[in-house]
C-alpha positions as CSV (number, residue, x, y, z in Angstrom):
1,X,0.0,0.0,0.0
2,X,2.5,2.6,0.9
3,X,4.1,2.0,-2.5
4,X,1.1,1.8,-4.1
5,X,0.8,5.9,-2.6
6,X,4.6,6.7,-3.9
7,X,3.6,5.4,-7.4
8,X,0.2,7.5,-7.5
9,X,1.8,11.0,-5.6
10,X,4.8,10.9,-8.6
11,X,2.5,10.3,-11.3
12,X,0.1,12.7,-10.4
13,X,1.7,15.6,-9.0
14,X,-0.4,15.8,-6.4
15,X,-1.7,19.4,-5.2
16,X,-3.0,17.4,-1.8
17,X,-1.9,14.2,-1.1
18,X,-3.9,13.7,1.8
19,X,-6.9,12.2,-0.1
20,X,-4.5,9.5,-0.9
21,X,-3.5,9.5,1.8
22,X,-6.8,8.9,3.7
23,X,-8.0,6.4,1.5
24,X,-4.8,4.2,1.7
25,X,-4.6,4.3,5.7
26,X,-8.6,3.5,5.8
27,X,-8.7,1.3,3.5
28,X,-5.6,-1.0,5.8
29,X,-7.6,-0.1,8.8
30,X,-10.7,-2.1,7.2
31,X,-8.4,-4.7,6.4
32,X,-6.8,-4.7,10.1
33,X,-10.0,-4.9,12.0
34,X,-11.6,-7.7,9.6
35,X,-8.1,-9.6,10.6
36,X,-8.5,-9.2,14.2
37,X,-12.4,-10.1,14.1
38,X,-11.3,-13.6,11.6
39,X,-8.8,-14.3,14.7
40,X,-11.5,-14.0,17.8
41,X,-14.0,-15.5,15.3
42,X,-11.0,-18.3,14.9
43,X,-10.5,-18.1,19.1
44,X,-14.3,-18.9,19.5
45,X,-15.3,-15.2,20.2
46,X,-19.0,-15.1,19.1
47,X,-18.3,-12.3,16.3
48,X,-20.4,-13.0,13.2
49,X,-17.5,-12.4,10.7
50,X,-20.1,-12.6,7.8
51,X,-22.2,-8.8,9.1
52,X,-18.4,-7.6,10.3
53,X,-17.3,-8.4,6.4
54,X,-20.8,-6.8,4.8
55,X,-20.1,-3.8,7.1
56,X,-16.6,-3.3,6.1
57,X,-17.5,-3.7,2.3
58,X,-20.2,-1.2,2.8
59,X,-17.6,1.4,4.3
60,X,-15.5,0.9,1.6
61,X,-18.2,1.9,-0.6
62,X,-18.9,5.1,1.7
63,X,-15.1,5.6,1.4
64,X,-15.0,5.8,-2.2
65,X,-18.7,7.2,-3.0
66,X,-17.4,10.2,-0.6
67,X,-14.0,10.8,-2.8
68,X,-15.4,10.2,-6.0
69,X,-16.7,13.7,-7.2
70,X,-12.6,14.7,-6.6
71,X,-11.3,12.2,-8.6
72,X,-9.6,13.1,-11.7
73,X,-8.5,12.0,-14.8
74,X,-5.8,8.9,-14.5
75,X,-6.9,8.0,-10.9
76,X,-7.5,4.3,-10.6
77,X,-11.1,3.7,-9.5
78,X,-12.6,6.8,-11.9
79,X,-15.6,6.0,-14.6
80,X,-13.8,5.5,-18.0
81,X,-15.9,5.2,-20.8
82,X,-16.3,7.5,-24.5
83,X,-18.7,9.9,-23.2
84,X,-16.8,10.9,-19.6
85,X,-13.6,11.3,-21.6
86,X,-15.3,13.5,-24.2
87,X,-16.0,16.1,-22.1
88,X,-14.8,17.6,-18.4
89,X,-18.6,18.7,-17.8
90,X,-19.4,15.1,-18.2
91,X,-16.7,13.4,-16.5
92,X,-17.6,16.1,-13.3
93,X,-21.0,15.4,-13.3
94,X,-20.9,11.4,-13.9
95,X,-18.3,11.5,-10.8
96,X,-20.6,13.6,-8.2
97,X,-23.5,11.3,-9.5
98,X,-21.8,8.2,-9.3
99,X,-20.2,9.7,-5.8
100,X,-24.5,9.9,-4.4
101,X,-24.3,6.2,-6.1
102,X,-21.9,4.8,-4.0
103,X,-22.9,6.2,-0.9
104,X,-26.2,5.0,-1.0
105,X,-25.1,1.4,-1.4
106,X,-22.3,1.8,1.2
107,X,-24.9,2.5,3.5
108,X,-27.5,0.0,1.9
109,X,-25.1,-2.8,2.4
110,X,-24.2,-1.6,6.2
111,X,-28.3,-1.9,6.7
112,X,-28.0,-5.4,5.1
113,X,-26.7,-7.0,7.8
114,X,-30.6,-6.5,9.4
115,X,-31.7,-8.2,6.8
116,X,-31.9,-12.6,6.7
117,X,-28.8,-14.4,5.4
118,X,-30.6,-15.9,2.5
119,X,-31.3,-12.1,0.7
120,X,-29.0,-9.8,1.8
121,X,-26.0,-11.4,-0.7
122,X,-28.0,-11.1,-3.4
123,X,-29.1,-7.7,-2.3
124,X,-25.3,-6.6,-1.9
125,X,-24.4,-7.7,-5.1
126,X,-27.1,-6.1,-7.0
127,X,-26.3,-2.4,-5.0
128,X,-22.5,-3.4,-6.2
129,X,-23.9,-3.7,-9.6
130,X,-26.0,-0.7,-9.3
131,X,-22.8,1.6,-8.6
132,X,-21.1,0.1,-11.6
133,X,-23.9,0.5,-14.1
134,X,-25.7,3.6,-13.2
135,X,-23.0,6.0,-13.6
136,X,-22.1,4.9,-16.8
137,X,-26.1,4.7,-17.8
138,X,-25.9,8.5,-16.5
139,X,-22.7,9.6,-18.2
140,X,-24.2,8.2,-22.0
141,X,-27.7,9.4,-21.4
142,X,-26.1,13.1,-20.4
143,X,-23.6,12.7,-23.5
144,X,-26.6,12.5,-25.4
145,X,-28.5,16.0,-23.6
146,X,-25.5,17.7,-24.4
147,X,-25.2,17.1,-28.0
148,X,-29.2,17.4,-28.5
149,X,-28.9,20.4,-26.9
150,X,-25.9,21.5,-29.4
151,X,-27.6,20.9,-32.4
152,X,-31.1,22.6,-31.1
153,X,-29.0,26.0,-30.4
């Protein structure tokens, strides 16, 4: 991880390199606590590493729903399809939309662990799905706005 930070600050220059920062040391955090809950659920502590595991998946997708409007062009986890590399209106617009995306399913999928074993997977999975789809749904359908509205003016 703190190589992965060197390799990402040189590329990009940063002007703050906190928000890498932040995301590298919360993102090895997550990792560190769903460790230490795997060893007491391994000691016979009565953890239930399965909601521990949905909640830490769902703070990911907090984590990244709440840097996503920030991200910019190069950065690993942006949205990279024709119509957000067209345009920087797009690309800013797609990201804070796809940033509402991902927070709603981060906290969706913390909620999940309420819900019965035999749904909330499949519920999970189709929020995941959601976040990747629906930005990029968004992005073409605004694509299209924009040039409709170029040719009407």
């Amino acid at each position: 991880m703190p190589l992965f930070y060197q390799l990402i600050a040189k590329e990009e220059k940063l002007v703050n390199p906190n928000s890498y920062r932040n995301i590298i040391v919360i993102s090895c955090s997550t990792l560190l606590f769903m460790q230490i809950f795997a060893l007491c659920s391994w000691l016979d502590y009565h953890v239930s590493l399965y909601n521990l595991c949905l909640a830490c998946f769902g703070f990911l997708l907090l984590l990244i729903g709440n840097f996503m409007p920030r991200f910019k062009k190069g950065m690993p986890l942006a949205i990279y399809n024709p119509w957000t590399m067209s345009n920087p209106k797009i690309w800013r617009k797609t990201h804070r939309f796809g940033g509402y995306v991902w927070l709603i399913s981060g906290l969706a999928t913390i909620f999940m662990i309420l819900v019965p074993k035999d749904y909330n997977l499949w519920l999970v999975l189709l929020f995941f799905i959601l976040c990747l789809l629906l930005p990029n749904i968004y992005a073409y359908f605004y694509h299209r706005y924009l040039i409709k509205r170029k040719k009407d003016a």
